[in-house]
GUVEX-101419 format. One record per residue (C-alpha): residue number from 1; residue in three letters; x, y, z. Coordinates in steps of 0.001 Angstrom, whole numbers. Each point is the difference from the previous one (the first is absolute). Layout:
REM GUVEX-101419
<NUM,'ALA',<X,Y,Z>> ...
//
This chain:
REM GUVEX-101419
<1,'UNK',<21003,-11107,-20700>> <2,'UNK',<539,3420,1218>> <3,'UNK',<-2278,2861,-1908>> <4,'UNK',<2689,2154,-1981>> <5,'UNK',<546,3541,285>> <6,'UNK',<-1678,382,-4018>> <7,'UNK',<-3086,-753,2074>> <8,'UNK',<197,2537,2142>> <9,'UNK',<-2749,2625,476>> <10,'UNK',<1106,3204,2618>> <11,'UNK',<2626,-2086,1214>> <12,'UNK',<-2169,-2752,599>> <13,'UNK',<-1118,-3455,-1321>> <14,'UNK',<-2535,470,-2529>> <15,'UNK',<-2258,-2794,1832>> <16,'UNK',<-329,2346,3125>> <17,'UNK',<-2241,2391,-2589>> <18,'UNK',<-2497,-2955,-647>> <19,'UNK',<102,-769,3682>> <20,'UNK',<-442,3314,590>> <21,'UNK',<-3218,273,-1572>> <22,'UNK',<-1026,-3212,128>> <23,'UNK',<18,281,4173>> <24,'UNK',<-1520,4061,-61>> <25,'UNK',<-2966,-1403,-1619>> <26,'UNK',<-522,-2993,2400>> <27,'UNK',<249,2123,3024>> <28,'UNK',<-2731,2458,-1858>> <29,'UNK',<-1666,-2642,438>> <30,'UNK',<748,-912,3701>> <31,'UNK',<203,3103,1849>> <32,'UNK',<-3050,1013,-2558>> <33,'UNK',<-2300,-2633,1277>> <34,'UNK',<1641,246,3578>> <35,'UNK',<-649,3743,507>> <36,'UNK',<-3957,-903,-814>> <37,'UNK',<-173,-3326,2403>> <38,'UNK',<-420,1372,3767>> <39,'UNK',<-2421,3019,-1046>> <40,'UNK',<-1999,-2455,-2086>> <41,'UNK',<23,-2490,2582>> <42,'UNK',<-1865,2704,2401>> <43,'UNK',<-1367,2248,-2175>> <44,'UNK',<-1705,-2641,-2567>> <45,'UNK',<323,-3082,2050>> <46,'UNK',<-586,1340,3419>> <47,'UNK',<1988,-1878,2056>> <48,'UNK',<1124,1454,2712>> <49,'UNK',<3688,1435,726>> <50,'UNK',<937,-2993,1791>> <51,'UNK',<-719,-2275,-3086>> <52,'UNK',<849,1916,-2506>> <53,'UNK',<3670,374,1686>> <54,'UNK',<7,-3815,576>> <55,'UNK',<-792,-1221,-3698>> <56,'UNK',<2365,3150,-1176>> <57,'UNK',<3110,-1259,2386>> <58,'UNK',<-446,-3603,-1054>> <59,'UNK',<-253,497,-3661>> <60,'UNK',<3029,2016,-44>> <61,'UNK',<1682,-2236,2246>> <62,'UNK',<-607,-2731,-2435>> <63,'UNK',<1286,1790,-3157>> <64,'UNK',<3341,63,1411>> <65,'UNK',<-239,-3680,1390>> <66,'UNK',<-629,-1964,-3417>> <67,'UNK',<3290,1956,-1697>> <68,'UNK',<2519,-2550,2415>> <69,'UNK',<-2367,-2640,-1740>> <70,'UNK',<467,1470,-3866>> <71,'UNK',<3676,531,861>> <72,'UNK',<309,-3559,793>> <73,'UNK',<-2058,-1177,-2856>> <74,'UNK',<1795,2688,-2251>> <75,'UNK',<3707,-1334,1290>> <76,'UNK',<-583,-3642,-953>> <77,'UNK',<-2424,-402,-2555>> <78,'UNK',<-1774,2895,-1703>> <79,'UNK',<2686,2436,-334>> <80,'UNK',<-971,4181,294>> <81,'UNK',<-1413,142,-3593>> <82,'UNK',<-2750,-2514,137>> <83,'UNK',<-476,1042,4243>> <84,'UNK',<-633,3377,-833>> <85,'UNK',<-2616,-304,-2772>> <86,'UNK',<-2212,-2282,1934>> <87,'UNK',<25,2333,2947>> <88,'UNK',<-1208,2531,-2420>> <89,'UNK',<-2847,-1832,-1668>> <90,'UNK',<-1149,-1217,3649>> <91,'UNK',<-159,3722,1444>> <92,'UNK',<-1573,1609,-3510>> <93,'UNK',<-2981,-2261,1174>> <94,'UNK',<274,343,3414>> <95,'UNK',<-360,3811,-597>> <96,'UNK',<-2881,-561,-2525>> <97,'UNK',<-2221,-2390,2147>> <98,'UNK',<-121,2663,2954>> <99,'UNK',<-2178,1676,-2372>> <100,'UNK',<-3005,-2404,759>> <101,'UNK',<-1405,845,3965>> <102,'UNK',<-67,-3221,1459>> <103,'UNK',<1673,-1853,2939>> <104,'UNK',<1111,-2727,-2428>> <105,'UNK',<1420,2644,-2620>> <106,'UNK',<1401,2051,2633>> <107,'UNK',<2268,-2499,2245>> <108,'UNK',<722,-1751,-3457>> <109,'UNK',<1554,2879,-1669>> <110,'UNK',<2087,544,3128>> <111,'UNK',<1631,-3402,-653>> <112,'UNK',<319,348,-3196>> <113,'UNK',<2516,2671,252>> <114,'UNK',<1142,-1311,3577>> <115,'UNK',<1396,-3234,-2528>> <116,'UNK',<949,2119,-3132>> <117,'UNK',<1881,2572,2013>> <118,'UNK',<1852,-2949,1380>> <119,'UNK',<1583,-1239,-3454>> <120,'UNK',<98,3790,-1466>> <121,'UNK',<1314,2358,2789>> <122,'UNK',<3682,-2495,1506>> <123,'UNK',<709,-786,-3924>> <124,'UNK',<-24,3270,-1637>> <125,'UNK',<1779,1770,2880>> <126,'UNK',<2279,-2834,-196>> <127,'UNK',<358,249,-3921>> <128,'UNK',<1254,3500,293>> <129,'UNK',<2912,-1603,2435>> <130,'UNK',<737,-2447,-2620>> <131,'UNK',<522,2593,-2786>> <132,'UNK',<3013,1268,2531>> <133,'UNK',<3742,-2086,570>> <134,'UNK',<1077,-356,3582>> <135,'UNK',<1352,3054,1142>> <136,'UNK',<-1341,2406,-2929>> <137,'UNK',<111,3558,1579>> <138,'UNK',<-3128,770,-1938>> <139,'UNK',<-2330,-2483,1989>> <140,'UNK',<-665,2345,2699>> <141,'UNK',<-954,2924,-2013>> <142,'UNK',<-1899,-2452,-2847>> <143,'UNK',<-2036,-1571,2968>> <144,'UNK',<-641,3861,937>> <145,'UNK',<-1522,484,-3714>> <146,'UNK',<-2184,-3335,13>> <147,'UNK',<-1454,1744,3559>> <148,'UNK',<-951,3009,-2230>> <149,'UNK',<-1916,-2395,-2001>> <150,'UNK',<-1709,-1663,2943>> <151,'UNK',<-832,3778,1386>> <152,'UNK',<-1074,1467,-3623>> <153,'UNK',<-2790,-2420,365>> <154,'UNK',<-650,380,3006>> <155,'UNK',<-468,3696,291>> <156,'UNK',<-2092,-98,-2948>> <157,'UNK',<-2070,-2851,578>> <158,'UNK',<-1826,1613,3342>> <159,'UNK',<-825,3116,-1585>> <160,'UNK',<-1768,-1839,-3287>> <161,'UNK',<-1523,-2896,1591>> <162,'UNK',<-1407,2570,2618>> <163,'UNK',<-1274,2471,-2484>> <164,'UNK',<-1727,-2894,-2017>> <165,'UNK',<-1237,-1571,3282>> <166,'UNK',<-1319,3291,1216>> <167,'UNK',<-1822,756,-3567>> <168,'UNK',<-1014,-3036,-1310>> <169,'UNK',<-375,-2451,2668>> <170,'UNK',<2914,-2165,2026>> <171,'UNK',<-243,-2692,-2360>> <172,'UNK',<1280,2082,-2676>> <173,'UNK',<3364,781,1970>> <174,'UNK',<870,-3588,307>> <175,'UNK',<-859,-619,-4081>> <176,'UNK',<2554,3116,-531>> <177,'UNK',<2670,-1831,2510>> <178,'UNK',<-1137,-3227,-2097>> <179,'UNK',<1056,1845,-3265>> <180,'UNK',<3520,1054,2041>> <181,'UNK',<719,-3648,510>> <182,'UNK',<-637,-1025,-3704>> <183,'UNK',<2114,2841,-1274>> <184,'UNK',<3200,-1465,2232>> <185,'UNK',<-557,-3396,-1703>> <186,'UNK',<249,1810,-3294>> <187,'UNK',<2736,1592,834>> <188,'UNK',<2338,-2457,1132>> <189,'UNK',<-1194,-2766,-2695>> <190,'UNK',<1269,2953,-2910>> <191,'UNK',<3301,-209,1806>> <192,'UNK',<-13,-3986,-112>> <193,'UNK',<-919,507,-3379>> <194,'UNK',<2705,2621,-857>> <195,'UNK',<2445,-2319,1706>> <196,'UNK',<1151,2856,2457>> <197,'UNK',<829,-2496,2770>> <198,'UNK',<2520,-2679,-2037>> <199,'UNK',<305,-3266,1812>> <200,'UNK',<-1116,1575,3164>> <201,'UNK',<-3562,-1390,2055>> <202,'UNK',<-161,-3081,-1881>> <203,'UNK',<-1456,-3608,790>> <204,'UNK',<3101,-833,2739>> <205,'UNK',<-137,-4058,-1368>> <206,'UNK',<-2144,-749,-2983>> <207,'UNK',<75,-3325,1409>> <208,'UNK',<-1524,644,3522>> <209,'UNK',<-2790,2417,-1392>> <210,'UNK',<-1079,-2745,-2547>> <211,'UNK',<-63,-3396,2478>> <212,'UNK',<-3248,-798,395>> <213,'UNK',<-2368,-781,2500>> <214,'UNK',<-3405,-1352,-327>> <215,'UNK',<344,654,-3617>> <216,'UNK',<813,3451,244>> <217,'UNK',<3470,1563,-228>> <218,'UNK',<1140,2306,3092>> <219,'UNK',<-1066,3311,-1477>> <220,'UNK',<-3100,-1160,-731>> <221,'UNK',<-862,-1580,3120>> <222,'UNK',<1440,3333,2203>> <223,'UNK',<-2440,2348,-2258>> <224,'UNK',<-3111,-2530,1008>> <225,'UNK',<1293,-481,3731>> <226,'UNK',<302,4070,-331>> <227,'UNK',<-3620,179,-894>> <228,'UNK',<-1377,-2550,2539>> <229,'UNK',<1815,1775,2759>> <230,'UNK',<-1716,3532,-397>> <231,'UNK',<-3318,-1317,2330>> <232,'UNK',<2273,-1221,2463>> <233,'UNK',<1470,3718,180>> <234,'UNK',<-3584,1751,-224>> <235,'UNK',<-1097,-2402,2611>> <236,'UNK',<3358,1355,2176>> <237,'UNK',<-1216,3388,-362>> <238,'UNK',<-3518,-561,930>> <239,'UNK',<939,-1916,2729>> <240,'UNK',<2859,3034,1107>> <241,'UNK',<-129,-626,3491>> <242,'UNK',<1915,-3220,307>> <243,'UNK',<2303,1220,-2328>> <244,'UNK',<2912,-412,2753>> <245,'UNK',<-312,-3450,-434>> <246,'UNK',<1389,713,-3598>> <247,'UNK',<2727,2078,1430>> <248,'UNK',<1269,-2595,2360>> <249,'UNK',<-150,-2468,-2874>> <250,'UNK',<1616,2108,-2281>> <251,'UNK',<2734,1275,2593>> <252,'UNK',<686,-3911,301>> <253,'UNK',<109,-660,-3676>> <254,'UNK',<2646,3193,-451>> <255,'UNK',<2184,-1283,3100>> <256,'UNK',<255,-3687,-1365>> <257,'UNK',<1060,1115,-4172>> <258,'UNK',<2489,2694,1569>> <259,'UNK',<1637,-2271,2194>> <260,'UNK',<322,-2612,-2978>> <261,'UNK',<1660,2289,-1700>> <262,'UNK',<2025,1469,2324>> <263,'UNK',<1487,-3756,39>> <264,'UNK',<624,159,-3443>> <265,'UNK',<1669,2967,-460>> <266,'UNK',<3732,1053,282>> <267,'UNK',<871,2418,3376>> <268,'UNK',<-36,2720,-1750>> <269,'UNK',<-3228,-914,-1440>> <270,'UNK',<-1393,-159,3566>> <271,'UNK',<1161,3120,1509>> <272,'UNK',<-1479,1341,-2966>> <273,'UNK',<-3238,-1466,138>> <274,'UNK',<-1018,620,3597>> <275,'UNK',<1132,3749,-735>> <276,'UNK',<-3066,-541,-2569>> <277,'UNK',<-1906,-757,2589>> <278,'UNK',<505,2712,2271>> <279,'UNK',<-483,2081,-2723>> <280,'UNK',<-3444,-1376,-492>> <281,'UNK',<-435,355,3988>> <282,'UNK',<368,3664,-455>> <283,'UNK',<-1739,167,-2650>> <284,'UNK',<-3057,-1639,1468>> <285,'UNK',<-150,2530,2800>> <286,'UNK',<331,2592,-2580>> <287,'UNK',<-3146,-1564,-1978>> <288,'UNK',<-2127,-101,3004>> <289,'UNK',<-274,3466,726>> <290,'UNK',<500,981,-3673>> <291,'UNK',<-2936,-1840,-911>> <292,'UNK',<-2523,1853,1897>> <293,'UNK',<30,1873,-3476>> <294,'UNK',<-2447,-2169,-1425>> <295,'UNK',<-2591,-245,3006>> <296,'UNK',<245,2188,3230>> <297,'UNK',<2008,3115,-2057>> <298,'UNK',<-2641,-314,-2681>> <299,'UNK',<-3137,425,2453>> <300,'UNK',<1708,2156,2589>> <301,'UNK',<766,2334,-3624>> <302,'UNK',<-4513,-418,-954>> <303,'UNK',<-936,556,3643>> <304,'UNK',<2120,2571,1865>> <305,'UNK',<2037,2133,-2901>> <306,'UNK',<-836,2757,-1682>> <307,'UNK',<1089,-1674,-3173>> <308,'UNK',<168,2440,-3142>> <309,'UNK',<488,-1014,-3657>> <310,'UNK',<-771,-3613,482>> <311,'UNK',<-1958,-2705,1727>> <312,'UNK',<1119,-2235,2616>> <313,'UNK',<722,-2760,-2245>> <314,'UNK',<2116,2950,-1956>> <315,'UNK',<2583,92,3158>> <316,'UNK',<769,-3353,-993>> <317,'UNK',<2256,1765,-3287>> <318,'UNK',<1839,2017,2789>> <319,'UNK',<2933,-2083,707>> <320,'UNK',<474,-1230,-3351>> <321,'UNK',<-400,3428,-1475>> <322,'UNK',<3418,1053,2425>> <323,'UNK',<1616,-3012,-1097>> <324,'UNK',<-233,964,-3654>> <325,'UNK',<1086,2818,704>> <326,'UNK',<2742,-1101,2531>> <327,'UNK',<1127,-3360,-2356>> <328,'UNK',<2478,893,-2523>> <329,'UNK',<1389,3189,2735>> <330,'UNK',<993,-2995,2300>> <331,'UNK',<1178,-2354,-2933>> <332,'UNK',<2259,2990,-1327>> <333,'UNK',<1119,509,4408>> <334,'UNK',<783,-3205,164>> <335,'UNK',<1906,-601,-3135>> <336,'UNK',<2172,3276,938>> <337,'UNK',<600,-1399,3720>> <338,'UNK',<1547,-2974,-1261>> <339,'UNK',<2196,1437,-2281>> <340,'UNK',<1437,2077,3102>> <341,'UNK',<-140,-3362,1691>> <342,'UNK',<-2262,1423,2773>> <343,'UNK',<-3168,-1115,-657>> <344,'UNK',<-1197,-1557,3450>> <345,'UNK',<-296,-3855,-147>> <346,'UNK',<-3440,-1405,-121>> <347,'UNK',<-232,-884,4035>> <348,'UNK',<368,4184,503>> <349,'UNK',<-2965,729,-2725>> <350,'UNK',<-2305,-2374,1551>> <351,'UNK',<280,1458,3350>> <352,'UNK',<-347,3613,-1148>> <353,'UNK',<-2642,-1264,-2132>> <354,'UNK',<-1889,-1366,3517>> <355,'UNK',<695,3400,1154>> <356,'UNK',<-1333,1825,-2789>> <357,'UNK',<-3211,-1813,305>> <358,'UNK',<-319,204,3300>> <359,'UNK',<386,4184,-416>> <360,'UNK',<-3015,-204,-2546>> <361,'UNK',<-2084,-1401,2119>> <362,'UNK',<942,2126,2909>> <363,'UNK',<-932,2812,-2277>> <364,'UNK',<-3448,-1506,-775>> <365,'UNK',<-453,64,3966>> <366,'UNK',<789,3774,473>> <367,'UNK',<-2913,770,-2251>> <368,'UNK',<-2010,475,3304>> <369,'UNK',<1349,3430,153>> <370,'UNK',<-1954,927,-3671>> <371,'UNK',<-3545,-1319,1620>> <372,'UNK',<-3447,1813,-1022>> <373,'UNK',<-3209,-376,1192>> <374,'UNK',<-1038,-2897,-1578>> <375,'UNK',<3373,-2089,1038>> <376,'UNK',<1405,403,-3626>> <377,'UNK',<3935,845,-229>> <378,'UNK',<2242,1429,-2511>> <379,'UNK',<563,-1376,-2970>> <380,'UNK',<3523,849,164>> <381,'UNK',<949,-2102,2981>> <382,'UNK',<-1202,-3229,-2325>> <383,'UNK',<1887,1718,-2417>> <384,'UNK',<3426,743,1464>> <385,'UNK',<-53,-3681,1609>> <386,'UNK',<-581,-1920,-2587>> <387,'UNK',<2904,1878,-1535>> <388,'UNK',<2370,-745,2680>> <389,'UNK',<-889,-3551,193>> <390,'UNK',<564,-5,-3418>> <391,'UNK',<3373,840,208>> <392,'UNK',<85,-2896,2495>> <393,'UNK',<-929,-2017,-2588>> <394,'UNK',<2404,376,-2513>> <395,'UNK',<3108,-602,2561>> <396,'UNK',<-1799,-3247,493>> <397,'UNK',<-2706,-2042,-2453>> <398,'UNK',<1972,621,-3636>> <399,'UNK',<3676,-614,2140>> <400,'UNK',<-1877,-3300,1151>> <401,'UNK',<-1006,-1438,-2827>> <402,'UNK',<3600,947,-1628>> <403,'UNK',<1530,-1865,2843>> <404,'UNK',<-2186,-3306,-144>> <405,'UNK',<1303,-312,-2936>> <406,'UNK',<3633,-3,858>> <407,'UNK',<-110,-1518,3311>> <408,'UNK',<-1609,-2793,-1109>> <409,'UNK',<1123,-3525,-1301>> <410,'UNK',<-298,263,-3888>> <411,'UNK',<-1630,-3414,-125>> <412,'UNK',<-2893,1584,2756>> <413,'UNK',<5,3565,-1057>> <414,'UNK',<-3954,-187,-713>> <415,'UNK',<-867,-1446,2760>> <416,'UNK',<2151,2223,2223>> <417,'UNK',<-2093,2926,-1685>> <418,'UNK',<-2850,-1829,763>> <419,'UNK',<972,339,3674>> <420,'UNK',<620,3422,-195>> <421,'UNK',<-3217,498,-1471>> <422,'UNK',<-1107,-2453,3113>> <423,'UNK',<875,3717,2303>> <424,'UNK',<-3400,1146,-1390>> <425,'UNK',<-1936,-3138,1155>> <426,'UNK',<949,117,3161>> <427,'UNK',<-225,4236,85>> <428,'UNK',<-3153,-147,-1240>> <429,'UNK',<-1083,-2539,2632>> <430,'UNK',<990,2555,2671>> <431,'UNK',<-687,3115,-2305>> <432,'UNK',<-4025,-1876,654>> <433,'UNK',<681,139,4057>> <434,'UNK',<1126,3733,-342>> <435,'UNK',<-2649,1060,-2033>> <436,'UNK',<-2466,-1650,2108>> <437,'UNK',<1584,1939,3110>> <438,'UNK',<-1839,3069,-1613>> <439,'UNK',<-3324,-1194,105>> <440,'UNK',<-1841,1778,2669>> <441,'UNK',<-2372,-1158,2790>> <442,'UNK',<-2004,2717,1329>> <443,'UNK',<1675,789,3318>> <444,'UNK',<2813,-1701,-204>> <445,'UNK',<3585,550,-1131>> <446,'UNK',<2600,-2455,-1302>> <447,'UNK',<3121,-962,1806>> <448,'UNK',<2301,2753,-1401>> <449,'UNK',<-2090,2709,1975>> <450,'UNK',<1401,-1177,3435>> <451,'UNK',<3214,-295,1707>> <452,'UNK',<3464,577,-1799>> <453,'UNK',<-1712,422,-3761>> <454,'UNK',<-2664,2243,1781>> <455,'UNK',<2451,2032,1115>> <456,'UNK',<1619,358,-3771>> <457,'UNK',<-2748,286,-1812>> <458,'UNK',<-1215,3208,2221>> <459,'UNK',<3578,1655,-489>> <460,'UNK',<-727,-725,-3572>> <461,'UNK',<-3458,1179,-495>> <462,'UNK',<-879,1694,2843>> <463,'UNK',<-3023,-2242,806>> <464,'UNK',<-632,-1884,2892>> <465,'UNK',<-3082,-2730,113>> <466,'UNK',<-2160,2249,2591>> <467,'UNK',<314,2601,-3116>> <468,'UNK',<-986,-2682,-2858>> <469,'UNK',<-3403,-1432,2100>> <470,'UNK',<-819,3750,920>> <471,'UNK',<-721,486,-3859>> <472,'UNK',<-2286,-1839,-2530>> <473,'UNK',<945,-3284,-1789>> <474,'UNK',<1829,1033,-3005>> <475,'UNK',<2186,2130,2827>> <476,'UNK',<534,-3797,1172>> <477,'UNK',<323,-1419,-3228>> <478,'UNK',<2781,2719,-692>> <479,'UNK',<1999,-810,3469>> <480,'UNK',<99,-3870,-507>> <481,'UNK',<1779,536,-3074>> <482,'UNK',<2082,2217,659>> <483,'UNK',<1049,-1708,3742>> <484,'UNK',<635,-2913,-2041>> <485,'UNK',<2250,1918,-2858>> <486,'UNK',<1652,1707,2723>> <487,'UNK',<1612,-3011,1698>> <488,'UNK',<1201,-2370,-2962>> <489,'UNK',<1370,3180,-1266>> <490,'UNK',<2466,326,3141>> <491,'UNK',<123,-4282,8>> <492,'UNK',<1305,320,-3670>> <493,'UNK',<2133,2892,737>> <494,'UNK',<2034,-2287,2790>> <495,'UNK',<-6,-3197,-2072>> <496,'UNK',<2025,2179,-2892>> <497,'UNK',<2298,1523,2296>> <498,'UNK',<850,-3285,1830>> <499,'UNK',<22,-1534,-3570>> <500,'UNK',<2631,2412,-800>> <501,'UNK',<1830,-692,2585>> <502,'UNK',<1019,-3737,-788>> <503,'UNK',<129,258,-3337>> <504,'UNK',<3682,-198,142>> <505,'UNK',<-109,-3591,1018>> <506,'UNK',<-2312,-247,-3034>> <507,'UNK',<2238,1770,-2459>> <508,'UNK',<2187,-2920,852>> <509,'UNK',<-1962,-2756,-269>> <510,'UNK',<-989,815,-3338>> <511,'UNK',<3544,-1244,-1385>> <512,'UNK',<627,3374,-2369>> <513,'UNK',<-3495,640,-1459>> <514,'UNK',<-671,3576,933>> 
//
C-alpha cells in the first residue's frame, strides 16, 4: 500500500520526518561517543597509538559487519519495526556501560552497540526506501534529507560530548551520547504510535516470527542470541589482531549468499546486483581513507594543528557541519538536474565523488607549507579539506544508499543494505592499516617516503625524509601523516577518474535505474 500524497510533508512521505529524527539522534549518539574513543583510549587509557588504532579500526569495522546480519534477520523474520528498536535499546546501554572504567565494561559496551547497530542502522536506512515506489523521482533527493539527519547529529554530537568530556570527565560524554540514543527510540516509537508509517516495516510472516524453538518464538530467541553474542564481539575487539581471520570468514560468508541469490534472480536482477556490488567496491575504498576521520585525522588535528575554537575531538563536527550545510543545496541540484534530464547517472557521481576525496586529502597534505615552530599547521588546510571531501561525499554515500535500494531484489533489499553497509567493515579494516602507517618510529619513515610516492609527496609538501629526521619528533610525527595523506589522496584521485571512465558499461547494466 503506497503512502498517499494527503501524507505528504515538503513533498515527502511523512515517515521520512520520524526517520529523520529518529536516525539524527542515534548518530548523536555514535559519532558522539566515537569522537571521544581514540583520545580516551590514549589520553585516559594509555595505550599506545598502535592499540588504540587497532581496537578503534576493529570496532568500527564490526558496526558495519553485523547490519548484513540484521538485514537478513530483518528480511525474513523480524521485519524493520521490531529490528530497529532492539538495535536501539542494545546501543542506549552499550553507550551507558562505557561509563564504568573497566576492561570488562569497556570491550562490552563496544559489542553492545557493534550488535545493536547491526539491527538499527540496514533497517531504518532501508525503511526510508520502503516509504518510496520503484522509480519515485523523489528517492534521490529524500535519501539526501535522511543524510541531513545522519549529519545534524553528527556535527553536533562531537562538539557536546567533547565539551562535557573536557569539563566534567569522559564518562560524562558517553552518558550525553547515551541520552542521544534514548531520544531516537522515542522518536521513532511516537511515529509507530501516530501510525505515520501504515502497513510499512511490519512482522514479514506472523507465522515465521512466532514458530518456536526451544520454547521460545523466533523474536524472542534472536533478542537472547543478540545478547549472548555481545562477549563474543568484545572478545573480537580485544583480541584485534587476528581480526583478518574474521574478514576472510566474512568475505566467504558474503561470496556464498550473493551467489545464491544471484541464482535466484531474473537477468536483469543480476546485472543489477553485481552493479551493487561494485558500488560497494568503490565505496569501500572511499571508506578507507575517509575513515581516518575518526583516528589518525583526529590526533594529527590534537598534535600538529593549531586548532582554534575547538578541541580535537571538536574536528570530528567538521564534515558533518559542511554536510548540513551542503544537504538540502544538493537535494534541490539534483532534483533540478533531473528535470533537465542531465543529472549524471550514479556510476559518474561515484567517481567524482573518489575524486573529490582524494582532493581533500591532497589538501590536508599541502599543509606543510603553513608549518611553525612547533610542527603545528593551519587550521585552514583541515578546514578546506574536509570541505572538499565533503563534497565527495555527497556525489557518493546518500546516492549509495538510494541506489541499494533500487538495485536490489525487493525480497533481499535489507540485506543488500546490509552489504553496502559491509563497505565500512572492510574500510575500516584497512582505514586501521592506514592509520597505523602514521605511527612513527624514531628514525625511520614509512613506505610512502621512498620511491614513486616519495617523489609525490615532496612535490606536494615540499619535504623530503633527510628534512623530517633533521627536526624534532613532532616534525616527524607531522611528515608521516602527511606522506601518508599525500599518496591515497592521488590513489583516490585515479580510482575516480578510471571509475568514471567505465561507467558507461555500468549505466547499462543497471537496466534503466539511473
Amino acid at each position: 500500500m503506497a503512502i498517499t500524497k494527503s501524507n505528504d510533508v515538503l513533498g515527502h512521505p511523512k515517515g521520512l520526518i520520524y526517520l529523520f529524527f529518529a536516525e539524527l539522534w542515534e548518530r548523536f549518539s555514535f559519532y558522539g561517543m566515537r569522537a571521544l574513543l581514540v583520545l580516551y583510549m590514549t589520553k585516559q587509557l594509555l595505550f599506545t597509538d598502535d592499540m588504540a588504532f587497532g581496537i578503534y579500526a576493529a570496532y568500527m569495522s564490526l558496526v558495519y559487519v553485523t547490519p548484513m546480519i540484521g538485514g537478513i534477520l530483518a528480511d525474513k523474520i523480524l521485519g524493520f519495526r521490531k529490528a530497529i528498536l532492539l538495535g536501539g535499546v542494545l546501543m542506549a546501554l552499550g553507550h551507558f556501560f562505557l561509563t564504568f572504567e573497566h576492561p570488562i565494561f569497556f570491550y562490552g559496551s563496544l559489542g553492545l552497540i557493534i550488535v545493536g547497530n547491526g539491527f538499527f542502522k540496514p533497517n531504518i536506512s532501508s525503511f526510508v526506501g520502503n516509504l518510496y515506489q520503484q522509480g519515485d523521482t523523489r528517492r534521490d533527493s529524500g535519501f539526501t534529507i535522511f543524510y541531513l539527519g545522519i549529519n545534524l547529529g553528527a556535527a553536533i554530537a562531537p562538539l557536546a560530548c567533547a565539551w562535557f568530556a573536557e569539563t566534567y570527565g569522559w564518562h560524562y560524554g558517553f552518558i550525553l551520547a547515551g541520552i542521544g540514543m534514548i531520544s531516537g527510540l522515542l522518536v521513532f516509537n511516537s511515529g509507530l504510535k501516530k501510525e505515520v508509517f501504515k502497513n510499512k516495516g511490519l512482522v514479514p510472516s506472523k507465522a515465521t516470527y512466532d514458530k518456536t524453538i526451544l520454547g521460545l518464538n523466533r523474536g524472542r530467541l534472536i533478542t537472547i542470541v543478540a545478547f549472548l553474542s555481545v562477549p563474543v564481539f568484545g572478545l573480537i575487539i580485544k583480541f584485534h589482531e587476528f581480526e583478518h581471520y574474521l574478514v576472510w570468514i566474512i568475505s566467504a560468508f558474503l561470496i556464498i549468499y550473493i551467489i545464491y541469490i544471484l541464482n535466484t534472480v531474473t537477468l536483469t536482477e543480476r546485472k543489477r546486483l553485481l552493479v551493487a556490488v561494485y558500488f560497494t567496491a568503490l565505496y569501500t575504498l572511499f571508506s578507507a581513507l575517509f575513515e581516518q576521520a575518526g583516528s589518525s585525522l583526529t590526533l594529527f588535528a590534537d598534535r600538529n594543528v593549531n586548532l582554534i575554537g575547538m578541541d580535537a575531538a571538536g574536528t570530528n563536527s567538521i564534515n558533518a557541519g559542511f554536510i548540513i550545510v551542503f544537504a538540502i543545496p544538493f537535494s534541490m541540484l539534483w532534483t533540478y538536474l533531473s528535470k533537465r534530464k542531465i543529472n549524471p547517472n550514479s556510476a559518474i557521481k561515484f567517481g567524482l565523488g573518489l575524486v573529490f576525496l582524494g582532493l581533500g586529502f591532497v589538501v590536508f597534505a599541502l599543509s606543510a607549507h603553513s608549518i611553525d615552530e612547533f610542527a603545528r599547521t593551519s587550521m585552514l588546510y583541515l578546514v578546506l579539506g574536509y570541505l572538499i571531501l565533503t563534497i565527495g561525499e555527497l556525489f557518493l554515500s546518500p546516492i549509495g544508499l538510494s541506489k541499494m535500494t533500487e538495485l536490489s531484489p525487493l525480497k533481499y533489499v535489507a540485506f543488500i543494505m546490509g552489504v553496502w553497509f559491509s563497505a565500512n567493515f572492510y574500510g575500516h579494516f584497512f582505514a586501521g592499516k592506514i592509520a597505523k602507517l602514521t605511527t612513527v618510529t624514531k628514525g625511520e619513515t614509512n613506505v610512502f617516503t621512498k620511491g614513486v610516492f616519495g617523489d609525490i609527496v615532496e612535490f606536494i609538501t615540499g619535504i623530503t625524509p633527510e628534512i623530517a629526521m633533521q627536526n624534532s619528533d613532532s616534525y616527524q610525527q607531522l611528515y608521516s601523516y602527511l606522506s601518508v595523506y599525500a599518496s591515497f589522496g592521488i590513489i583516490s584521485i585515479i580510482a575516480g577518474l578510471l571509475a568514471i571512465l567505465i561507467s558507461p558499461f555500468i549505466k547499462k547494466a543497471m537496466s534503466g535505474i539511473h
